[in-house]
Structures are given as structure tokens and as C-alpha cells.
C-alpha positions as CSV (number, residue, x, y, z in Angstrom):
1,X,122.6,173.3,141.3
2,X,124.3,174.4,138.0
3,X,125.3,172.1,135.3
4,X,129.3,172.3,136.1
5,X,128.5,171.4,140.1
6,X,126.8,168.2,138.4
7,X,129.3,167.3,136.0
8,X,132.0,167.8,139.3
9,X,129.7,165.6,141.4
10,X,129.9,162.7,138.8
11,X,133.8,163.1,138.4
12,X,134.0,162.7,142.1
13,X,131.6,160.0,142.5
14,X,133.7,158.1,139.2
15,X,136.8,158.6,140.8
16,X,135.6,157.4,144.4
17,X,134.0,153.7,142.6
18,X,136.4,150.9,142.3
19,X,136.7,149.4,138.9
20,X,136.1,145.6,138.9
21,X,138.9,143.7,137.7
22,X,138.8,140.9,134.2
23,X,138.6,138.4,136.6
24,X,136.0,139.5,138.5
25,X,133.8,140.6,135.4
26,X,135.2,136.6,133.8
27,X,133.2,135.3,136.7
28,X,130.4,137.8,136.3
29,X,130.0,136.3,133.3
30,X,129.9,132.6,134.5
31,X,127.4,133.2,136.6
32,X,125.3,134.3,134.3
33,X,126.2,132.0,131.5
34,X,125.6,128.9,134.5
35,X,122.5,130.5,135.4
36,X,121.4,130.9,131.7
37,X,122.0,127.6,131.1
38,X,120.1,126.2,134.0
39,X,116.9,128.2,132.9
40,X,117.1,126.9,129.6
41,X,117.3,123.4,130.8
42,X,114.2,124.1,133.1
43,X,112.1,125.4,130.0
44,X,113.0,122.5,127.9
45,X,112.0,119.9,130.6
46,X,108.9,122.1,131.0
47,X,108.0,121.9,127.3
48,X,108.6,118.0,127.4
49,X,106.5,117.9,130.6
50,X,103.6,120.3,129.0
51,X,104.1,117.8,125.4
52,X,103.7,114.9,127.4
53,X,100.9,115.9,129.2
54,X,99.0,117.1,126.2
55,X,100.1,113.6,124.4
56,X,98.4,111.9,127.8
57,X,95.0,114.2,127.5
58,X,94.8,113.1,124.3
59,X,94.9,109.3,124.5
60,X,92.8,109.7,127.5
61,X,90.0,111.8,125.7
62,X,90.3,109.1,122.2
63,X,89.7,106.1,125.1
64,X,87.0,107.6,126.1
65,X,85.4,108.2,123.2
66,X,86.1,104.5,122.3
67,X,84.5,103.3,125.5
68,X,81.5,105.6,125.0
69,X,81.2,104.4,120.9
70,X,81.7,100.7,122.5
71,X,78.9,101.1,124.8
72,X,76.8,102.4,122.2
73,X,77.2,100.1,119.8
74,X,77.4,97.4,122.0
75,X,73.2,98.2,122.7
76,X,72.4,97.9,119.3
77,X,73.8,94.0,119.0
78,X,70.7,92.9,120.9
79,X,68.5,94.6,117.8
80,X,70.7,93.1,115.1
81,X,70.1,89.5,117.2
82,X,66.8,90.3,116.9
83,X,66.7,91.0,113.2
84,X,68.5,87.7,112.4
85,X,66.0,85.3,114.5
86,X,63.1,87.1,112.3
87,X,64.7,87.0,109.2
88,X,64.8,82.9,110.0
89,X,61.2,82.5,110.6
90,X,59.9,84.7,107.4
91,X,58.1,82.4,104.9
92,X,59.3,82.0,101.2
93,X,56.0,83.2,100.4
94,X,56.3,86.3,102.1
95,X,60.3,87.3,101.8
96,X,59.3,89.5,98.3
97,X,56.4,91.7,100.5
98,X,57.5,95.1,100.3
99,X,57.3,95.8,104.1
100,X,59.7,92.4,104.7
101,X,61.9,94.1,102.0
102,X,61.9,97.4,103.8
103,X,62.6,95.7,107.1
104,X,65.6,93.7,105.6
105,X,66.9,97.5,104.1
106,X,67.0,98.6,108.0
107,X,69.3,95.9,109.2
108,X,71.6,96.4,106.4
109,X,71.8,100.2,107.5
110,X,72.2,99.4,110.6
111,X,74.8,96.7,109.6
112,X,76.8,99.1,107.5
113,X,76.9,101.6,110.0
114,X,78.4,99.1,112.4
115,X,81.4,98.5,109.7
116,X,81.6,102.2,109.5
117,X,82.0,102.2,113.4
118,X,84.9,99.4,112.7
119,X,82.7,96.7,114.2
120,X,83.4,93.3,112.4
121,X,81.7,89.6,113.6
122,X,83.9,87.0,115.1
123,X,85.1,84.3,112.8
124,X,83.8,80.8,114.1
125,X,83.1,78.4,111.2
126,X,85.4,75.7,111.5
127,X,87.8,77.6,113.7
128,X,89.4,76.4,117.3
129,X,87.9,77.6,120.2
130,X,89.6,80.5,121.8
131,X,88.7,82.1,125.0
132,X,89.4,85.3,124.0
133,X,86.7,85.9,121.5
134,X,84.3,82.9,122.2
135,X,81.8,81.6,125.4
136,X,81.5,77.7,125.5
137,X,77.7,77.4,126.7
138,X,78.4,73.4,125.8
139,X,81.4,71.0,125.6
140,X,80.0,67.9,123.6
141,X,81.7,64.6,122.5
142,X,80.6,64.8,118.9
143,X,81.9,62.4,116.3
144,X,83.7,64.2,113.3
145,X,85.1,67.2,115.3
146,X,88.5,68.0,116.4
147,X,88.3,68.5,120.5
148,X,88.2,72.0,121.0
149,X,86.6,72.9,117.8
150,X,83.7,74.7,117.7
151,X,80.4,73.0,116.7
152,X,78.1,75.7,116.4
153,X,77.8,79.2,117.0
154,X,74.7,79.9,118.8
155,X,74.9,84.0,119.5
156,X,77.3,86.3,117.1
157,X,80.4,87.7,118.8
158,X,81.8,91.1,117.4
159,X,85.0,92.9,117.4
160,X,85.5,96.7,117.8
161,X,89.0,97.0,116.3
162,X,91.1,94.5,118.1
163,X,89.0,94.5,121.0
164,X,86.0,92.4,121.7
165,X,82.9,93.9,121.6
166,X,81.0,90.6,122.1
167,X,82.1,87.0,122.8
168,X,80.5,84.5,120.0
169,X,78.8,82.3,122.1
170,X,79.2,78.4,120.8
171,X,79.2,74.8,121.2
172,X,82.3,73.0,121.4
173,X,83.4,69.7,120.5
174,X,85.3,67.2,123.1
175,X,87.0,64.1,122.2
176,X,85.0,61.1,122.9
177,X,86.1,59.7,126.2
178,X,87.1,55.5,125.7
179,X,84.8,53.3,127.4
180,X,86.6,51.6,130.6
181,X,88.4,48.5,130.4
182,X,86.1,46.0,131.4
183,X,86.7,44.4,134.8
184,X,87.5,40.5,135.3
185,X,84.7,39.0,137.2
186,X,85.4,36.6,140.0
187,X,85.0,33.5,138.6
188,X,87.5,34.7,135.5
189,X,90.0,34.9,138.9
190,X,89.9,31.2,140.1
191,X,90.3,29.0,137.1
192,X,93.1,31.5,136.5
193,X,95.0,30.4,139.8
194,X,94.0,26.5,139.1
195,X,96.1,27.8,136.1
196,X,98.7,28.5,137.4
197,X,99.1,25.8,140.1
198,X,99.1,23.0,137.7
């Protein structure tokens, strides 16, 4: 097929297509614009889905990293207990030995790198109880307490953050209950009704 039988086709095959009107290419053009528009809106909600998502993987992944660091540190408060009670029974005679001194250095690593961790102990002297951060083992009617304050503290609570790592565990003071009114006996009752009768 020559070149001037190609060009002929192409004139006939032009000349045989209908040309589509303004209108026609107007709505064309809608279409597309509508269609445009509704896959940009899908992409956007699927980049707020995908952000969300990675915002939710995130908190999930720091929780669990502060519930695994809780449980952690949480096992070495039985050790620091245990430091405490021995510090108590150490003689004055024998607080300066150096292997008492290099004992005393271990809990204070082991303390600092519980404030590092953000683990603070639980405020009790003086304080109210509040079931939140402390156990009653006792309620006691003790003279010169409030009722409800707290007496003594008898194991160390500790915070992680704002959460509680540890209830203190404490005695609490109760108000002194009155003694009951004491009871007329019956021969109080008689001479009270010859009383009245005269």
C-alpha cells in the first residue's frame, strides 16, 4: 500500500467519525473532574487511616514497653525491701566496715537507677489514707490521729509515673468509738415511778 492510499484511507476514515459536540466534551470533562475528585478524597482518608494506624502501633508498642519496664522493676522492690530491713539491724560499730559501706553503695545504684526509670516512693508521713496508692493491713483507734490518717507505713509503695507501681502498705488511724451510754438498772426504774405518782 503506497503512502497516498494511506493518507486517502485516513481522510475517509476522518470524514466518516462524528465530531463530539462542546457539550458532550463539557460533560467529558465532569466526569472526569467528579471522578478526580472522588479519588483524591479516597487517598486522603487513606493517608488519615494509614496516620492513624501508625499513631495506634505506636502507643501500643510504648505501653508495652512500659508494662514490660513495670514488671521489671517491679521485681527488684523485693531486693530494695530487703536492703532496708538490713540496713536497720547493722550495728553502730560496724556501719564504717568497708564491706557494709560497699553494700550501702549497691542500694544507692540500684536506687538511682530506679529514679532514672521514673520510679518515685509514695508519700505517707502524715498524709490521709487514699486507696489509690496505699493497703490498710490495720484500722486502729489511736489517740492523737485524725481518723483516716495513716499511722505507720509498714512496706514502701512506689509510683512508675502516675501509675502505681506498688501500694504503701500502712496502718491507719480510726476515731475512738464512745463508750455506750450506760443503761438504768431496775431498781433506778421503780423509785422513779413512786416519783412520779406522788
Amino acid at each position: 500500500m503506497s503512502e497516498k492510499d494511506t493518507e486517502k484511507k485516513i481522510e475517509e476514515v476522518k470524514e466518516g467519525e462524528k465530531q463530539p459536540s462542546v457539550e458532550e466534551l463539557q460533560k467529558q470533562v465532569e466526569e472526569f473532574k467528579s471522578k478526580a475528585d472522588e479519588y483524591l478524597d479516597q487517598w486522603r482518608r487513606t493517608a488519615a487511616d494509614f496516620s492513624n494506624y501508625r499513631k495506634l502501633v505506636s502507643k501500643e508498642k510504648e505501653e508495652l514497653t512500659q508494662t514490660a519496664n513495670a514488671i521489671l522493676l517491679a521485681g527488684l522492690l523485693p531486693i530494695l525491701d530487703d536492703f532496708e530491713r538490713a540496713f536497720k539491724v547493722v550495728p553502730d560499730h560496724l556501719e564504717r566496715v568497708t564491706w557494709v559501706e560497699g553494700i550501702a553503695l549497691i542500694y544507692r545504684k540500684i536506687q538511682a537507677i530506679m529514679e532514672q526509670a521514673g520510679v518515685k516512693p509514695i508519700e505517707v508521713e502524715g498524709k490521709q489514707f487514699d486507696p489509690r496508692v496505699h493497703e490498710a493491713i490495720t484500722h486502729e483507734e489511736v489517740e492523737g490521729y485524725e481518723d483516716g490518717q495513716i499511722i505507720e507505713e509498714v512496706q514502701k509503695g512506689y509510683m512508675l509515673g502516675d501509675k502505681v507501681l506498688r501500694p504503701s502498705m500502712v496502718r491507719v488511724a480510726k476515731k475512738p468509738q464512745k463508750p455506750p451510754e450506760e443503761k438504768q438498772t431496775p431498781e433506778e426504774k421503780p423509785s422513779e415511778q413512786q416519783d412520779s405518782t406522788k
